[in-house]
C-alpha positions in Angstrom: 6.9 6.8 -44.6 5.3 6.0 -41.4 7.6 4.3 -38.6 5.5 1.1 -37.3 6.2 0.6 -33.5 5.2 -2.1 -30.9 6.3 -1.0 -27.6 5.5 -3.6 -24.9 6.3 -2.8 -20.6 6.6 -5.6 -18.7 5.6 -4.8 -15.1 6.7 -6.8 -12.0 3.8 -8.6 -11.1 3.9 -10.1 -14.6 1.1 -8.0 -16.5 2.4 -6.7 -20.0 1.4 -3.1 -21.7 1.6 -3.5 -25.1 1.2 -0.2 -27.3 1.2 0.1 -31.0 1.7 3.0 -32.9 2.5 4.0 -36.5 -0.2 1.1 -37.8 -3.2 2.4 -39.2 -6.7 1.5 -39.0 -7.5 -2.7 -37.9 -4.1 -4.1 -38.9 -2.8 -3.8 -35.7 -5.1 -6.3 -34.0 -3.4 -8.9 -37.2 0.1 -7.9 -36.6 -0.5 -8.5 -32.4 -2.4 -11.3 -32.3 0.5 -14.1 -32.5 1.6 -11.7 -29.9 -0.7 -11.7 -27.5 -1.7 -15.5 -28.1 1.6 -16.2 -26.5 1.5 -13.8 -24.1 -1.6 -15.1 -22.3 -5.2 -13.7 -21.5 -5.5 -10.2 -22.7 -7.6 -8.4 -19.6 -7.8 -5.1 -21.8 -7.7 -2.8 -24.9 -8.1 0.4 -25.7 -7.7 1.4 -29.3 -5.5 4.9 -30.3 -7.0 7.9 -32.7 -4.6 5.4 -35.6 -7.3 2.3 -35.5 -10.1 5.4 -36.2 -8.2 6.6 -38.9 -8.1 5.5 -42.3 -4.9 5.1 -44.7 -5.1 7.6 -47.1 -4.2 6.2 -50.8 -4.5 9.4 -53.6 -4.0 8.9 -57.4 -4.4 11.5 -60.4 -5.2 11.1 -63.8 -3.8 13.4 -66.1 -4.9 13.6 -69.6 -3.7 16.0 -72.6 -6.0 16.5 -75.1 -4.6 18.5 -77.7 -6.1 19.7 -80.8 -5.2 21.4 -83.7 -6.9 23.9 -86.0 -6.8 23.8 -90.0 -6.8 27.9 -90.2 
C-alpha cells in the first residue's frame, strides 16, 4: 500500500511549494485543488513521473474443468 503524501514549504516572502507524492496518475490535481483555491494564485506546476503513470489493477480467473472418463 502506497503512502499518499502532500508536502507543502512555505518560503519567506510568502510563496508556497506544494509537492505530492504517492498519488497516482490525475487525482492529485482533485485532492489539491481545495488546496490551492485557498492558498491563492498558483504561478506554477510541474507534474512528477506518478501523474504519467497509471495505477495498475490485475485480476485472474481461474477455472477447473475436470472431466472424467467411463473406462
Amino acid at each position: 500500500m502506497n503512502m499518499e503524501t502532500l508536502e507543502f514549504i512555505i518560503y519567506p516572502d510568502g510563496r508556497v511549494k506544494e509537492t505530492v507524492t504517492g498519488i497516482v496518475g490525475s487525482s492529485c490535481q482533485e485532492v489539491t485543488a481545495a488546496i490551492e483555491e485557498q492558498l491563492g494564485v498558483v504561478i506554477s506546476t510541474a507534474k512528477t513521473s506518478e501523474y504519467y503513470a497509471q495505477e495498475v489493477n490485475q485480476s485472474a480467473k481461474v477455472t477447473n474443468q475436470n472431466s472424467f472418463s467411463d473406462w
